[in-house]
C-alpha positions in Angstrom: 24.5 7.4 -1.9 25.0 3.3 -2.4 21.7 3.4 -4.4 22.0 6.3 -6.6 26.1 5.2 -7.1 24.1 1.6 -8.3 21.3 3.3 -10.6 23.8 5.6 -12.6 25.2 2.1 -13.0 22.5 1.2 -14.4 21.7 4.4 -16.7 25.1 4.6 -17.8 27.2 1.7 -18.1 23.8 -0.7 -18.5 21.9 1.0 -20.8 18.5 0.3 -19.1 15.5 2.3 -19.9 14.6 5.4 -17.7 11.2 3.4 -16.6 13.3 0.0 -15.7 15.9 2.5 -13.3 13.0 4.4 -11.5 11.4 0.5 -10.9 14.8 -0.5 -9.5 15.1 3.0 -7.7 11.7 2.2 -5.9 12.0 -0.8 -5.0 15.6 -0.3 -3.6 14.7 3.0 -1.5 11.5 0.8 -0.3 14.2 -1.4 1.2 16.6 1.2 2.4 13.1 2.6 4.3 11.9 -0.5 5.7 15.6 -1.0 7.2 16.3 2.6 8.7 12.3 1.8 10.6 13.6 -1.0 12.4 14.8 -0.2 16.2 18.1 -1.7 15.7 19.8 1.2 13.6 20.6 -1.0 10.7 21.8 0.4 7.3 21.9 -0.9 3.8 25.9 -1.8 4.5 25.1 -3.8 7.9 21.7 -5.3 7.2 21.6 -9.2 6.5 19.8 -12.3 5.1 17.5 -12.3 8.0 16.2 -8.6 7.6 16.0 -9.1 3.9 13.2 -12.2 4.9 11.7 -10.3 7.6 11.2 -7.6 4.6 9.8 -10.2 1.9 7.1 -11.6 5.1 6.5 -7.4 5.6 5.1 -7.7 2.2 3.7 -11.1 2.0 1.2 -9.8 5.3 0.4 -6.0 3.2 -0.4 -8.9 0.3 2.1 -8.1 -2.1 2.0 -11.6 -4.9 4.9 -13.7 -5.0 5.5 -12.1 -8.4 6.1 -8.9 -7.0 8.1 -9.8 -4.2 10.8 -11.5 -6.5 11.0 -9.2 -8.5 12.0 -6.7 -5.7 13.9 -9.2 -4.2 15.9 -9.8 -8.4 16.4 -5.6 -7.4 17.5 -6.3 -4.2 20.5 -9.6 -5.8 21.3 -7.1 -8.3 22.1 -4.1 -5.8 24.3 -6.3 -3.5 26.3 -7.8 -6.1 27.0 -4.3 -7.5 28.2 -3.4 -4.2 30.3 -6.3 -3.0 32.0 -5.7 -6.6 32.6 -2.1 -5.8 34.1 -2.5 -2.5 30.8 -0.7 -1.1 30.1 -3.6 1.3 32.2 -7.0 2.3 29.2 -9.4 1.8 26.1 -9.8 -0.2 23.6 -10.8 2.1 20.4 -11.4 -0.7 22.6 -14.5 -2.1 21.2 -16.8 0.2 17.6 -15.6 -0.2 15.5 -18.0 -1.7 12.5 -16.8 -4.0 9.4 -16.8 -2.3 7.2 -20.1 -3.1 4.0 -19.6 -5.1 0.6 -21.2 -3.7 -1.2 -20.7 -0.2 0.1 -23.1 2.5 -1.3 -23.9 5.7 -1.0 -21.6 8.3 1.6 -21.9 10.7 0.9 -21.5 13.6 2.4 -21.7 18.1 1.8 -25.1 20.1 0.2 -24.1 23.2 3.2 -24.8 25.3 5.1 -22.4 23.2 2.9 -19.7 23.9 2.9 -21.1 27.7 6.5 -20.3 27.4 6.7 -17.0 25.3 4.0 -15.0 27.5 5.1 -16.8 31.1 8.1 -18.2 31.2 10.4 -17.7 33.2 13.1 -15.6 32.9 11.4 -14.2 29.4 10.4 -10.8 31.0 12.0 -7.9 32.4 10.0 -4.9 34.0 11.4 -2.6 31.9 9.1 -0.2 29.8 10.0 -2.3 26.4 9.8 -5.6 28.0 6.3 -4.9 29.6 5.7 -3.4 26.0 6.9 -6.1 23.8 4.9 -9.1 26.4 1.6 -6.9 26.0 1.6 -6.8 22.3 2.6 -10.5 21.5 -0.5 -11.3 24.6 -2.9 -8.6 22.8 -1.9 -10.3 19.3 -2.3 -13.8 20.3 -6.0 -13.5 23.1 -7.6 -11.2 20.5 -6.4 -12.3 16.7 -5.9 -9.2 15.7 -4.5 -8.1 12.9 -1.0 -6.0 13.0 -2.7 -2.5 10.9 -5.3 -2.6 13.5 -3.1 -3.3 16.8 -1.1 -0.4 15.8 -3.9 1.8 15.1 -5.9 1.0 18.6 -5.7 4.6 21.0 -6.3 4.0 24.4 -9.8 5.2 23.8 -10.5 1.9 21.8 -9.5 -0.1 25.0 -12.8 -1.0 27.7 -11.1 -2.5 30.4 -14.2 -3.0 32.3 -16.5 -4.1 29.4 -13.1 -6.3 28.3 -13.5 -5.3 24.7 -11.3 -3.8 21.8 -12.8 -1.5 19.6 -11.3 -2.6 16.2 -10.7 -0.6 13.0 -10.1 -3.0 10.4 -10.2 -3.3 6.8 -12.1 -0.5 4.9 -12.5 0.8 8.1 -14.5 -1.2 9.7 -15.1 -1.8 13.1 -15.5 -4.4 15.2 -16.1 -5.3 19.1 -13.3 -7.9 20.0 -14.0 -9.5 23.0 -10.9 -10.3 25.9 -10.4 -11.9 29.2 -9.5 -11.0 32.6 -5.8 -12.0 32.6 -5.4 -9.5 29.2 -7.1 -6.8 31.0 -4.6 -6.9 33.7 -1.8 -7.0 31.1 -2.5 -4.0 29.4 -3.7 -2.2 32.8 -0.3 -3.0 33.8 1.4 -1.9 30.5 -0.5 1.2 30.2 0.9 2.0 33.9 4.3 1.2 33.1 3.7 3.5 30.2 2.7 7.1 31.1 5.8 6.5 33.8 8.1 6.0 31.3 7.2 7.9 28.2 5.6 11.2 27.7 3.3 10.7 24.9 2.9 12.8 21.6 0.1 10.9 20.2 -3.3 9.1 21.7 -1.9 5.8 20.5 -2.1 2.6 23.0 1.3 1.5 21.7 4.2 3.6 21.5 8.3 3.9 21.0 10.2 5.2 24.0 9.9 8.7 22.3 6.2 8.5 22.5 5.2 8.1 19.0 3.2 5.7 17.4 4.9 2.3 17.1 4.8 1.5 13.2 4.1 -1.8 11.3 7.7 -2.6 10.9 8.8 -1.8 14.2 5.7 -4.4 15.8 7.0 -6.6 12.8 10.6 -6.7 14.7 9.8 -7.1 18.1 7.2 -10.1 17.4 10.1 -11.7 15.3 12.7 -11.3 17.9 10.4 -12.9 20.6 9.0 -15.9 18.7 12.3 -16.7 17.7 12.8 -17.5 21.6 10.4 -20.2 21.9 10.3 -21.6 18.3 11.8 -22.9 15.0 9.2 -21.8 12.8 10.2 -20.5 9.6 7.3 -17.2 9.9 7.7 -15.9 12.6 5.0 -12.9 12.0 2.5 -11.3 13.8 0.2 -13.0 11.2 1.2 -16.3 13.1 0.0 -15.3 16.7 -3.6 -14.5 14.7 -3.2 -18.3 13.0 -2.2 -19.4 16.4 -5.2 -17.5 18.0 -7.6 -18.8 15.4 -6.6 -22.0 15.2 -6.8 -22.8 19.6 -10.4 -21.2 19.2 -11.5 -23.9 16.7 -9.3 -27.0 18.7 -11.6 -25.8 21.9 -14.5 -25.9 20.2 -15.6 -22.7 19.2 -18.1 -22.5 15.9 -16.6 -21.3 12.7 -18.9 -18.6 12.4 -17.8 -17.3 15.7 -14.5 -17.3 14.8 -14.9 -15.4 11.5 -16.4 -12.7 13.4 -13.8 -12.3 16.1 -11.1 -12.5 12.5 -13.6 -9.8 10.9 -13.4 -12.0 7.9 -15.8 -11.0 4.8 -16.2 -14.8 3.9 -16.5 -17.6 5.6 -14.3 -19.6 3.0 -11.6 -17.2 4.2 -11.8 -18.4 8.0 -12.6 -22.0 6.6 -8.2 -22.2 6.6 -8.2 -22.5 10.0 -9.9 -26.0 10.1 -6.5 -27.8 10.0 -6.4 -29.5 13.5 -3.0 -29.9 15.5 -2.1 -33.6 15.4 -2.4 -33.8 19.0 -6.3 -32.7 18.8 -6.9 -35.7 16.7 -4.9 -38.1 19.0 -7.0 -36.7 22.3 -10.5 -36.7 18.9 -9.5 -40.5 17.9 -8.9 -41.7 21.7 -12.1 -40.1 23.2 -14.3 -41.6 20.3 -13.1 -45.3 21.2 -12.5 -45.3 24.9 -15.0 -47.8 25.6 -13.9 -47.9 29.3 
């Protein structure tokens, strides 16, 4: 109702071309969609500054440009102020939403002890289905490097628990083996027990909602948010930084580039060649080892 109140706004008292509304119209009902996914039961009146970022890094990881992402975001300004001015809402929550930067920065990415902290520390974890849940996914996301289209789209046929292996649609459907560890295995054995106890299933799919569906891209996007934002102060807090974090501990232990691109399922090898940044404290134990003369 909000948005079509906003777009007759537009037609009407605006003037604005049939073309420039339906642009505004998509882009604002793209919005209203991503909100009404979350698990949270937000709505365009009660969402805030920090779903509309947790929307702009939704798009950033489906690889929208910068471009495009302010100019759904200029949608998004232009929405709120209409509202605040009509009485629709009290606040406007896209004024203190900066523009995404243009360029490619490092990847940012979990110090060990973080992770240390996020999968076992104490306290973090209930035994609750969507605490077992929400500890599998950030472990599967972070000993694997996934990425988050193909964690949601692994069935439990995909999983070999006793050849530890993922079987891994990625991009242009292409699969991949991904190998895993024993501690993993016993995660998602654990999670998958915890699972058909709690849920009755209407799908194949390894990860589901408490109605038994297929958990979707923004409702994984939530959850990992929510939980980083325990353990750390990083500005992403995506499940695109658990597969930095995964990549980047494989190269500061020593595995081969090459290696890692294959576990990534990386075309090129100038894409994994990103994750060659080392953690200041790798070069500090690097520089020491080199000149310990002892």
């Amino acid at each position: 109702m909000m948005i079509e109140q906003f777009l007759d706004y537009l037609r009407y008292e605006r003037g604005f071309s049939a073309l420039t509304v339906q642009n505004y119209g998509k882009d604002l009902r793209a919005f209203k969609s991503y909100v009404e996914n979350l698990d949270n039961h937000l709505s365009l009146e009660s969402a805030d500054s920090d779903v509309i970022r947790d929307w702009m890094e939704s798009m950033m990881d489906r690889g929208n440009t910068a471009t495009s992402i302010c100019r759904r975001l200029s949608a998004l300004r232009s929405f709120y102020r209409f509202a605040v001015s009509r009485g629709l809402v009290k606040s406007d929550p896209a004024r203190v939403v900066k523009n995404p930067k243009v360029g490619r920065p490092l990847p940012q990415f979990l110090r060990e002890e973080e992770l240390d902290v996020l999968l076992d520390g104490e306290g973090m974890w209930g035994d609750s289905f969507k605490d077992v849940r929400a500890r599998t996914v950030l472990a599967v996301f972070y000993e694997t490097g996934i990425r988050l289209a193909e964690l949601i789209g692994l069935d439990d046929v995909d999983v070999d628990l006793a050849g530890l292996q993922l079987r891994v649609t990625g991009k242009r459907n292409k699969q991949r083996l991904v190998p895993f560890g024993p501690g993993l295995e016993k995660t998602i054995r654990h999670y998958i027990n915890v699972r058909d106890k709690s849920v009755a299933r209407a799908t194949a799919a390894l990860f589901v909602t408490t109605k038994g569906a297929r958990m979707n891209a923004d409702q994984v996007r939530y959850e990992v948010k929510k939980n980083i934002s325990r353990v750390s102060t990083l500005h992403k807090r995506t499940p695109h930084v658990l597969r930095h974090t995964f990549a980047t501990a494989m190269i500061n232990h020593g595995a081969g580039i090459e290696s890692v691109q294959k576990l990534l399922g990386h075309q090129s090898l100038e894409t994994t060649k990103v994750y060659t940044h080392t953690t200041f404290e790798q070069l500090k134990r690097v520089y020491n080892k080199a000149l310990d003369r002892a």
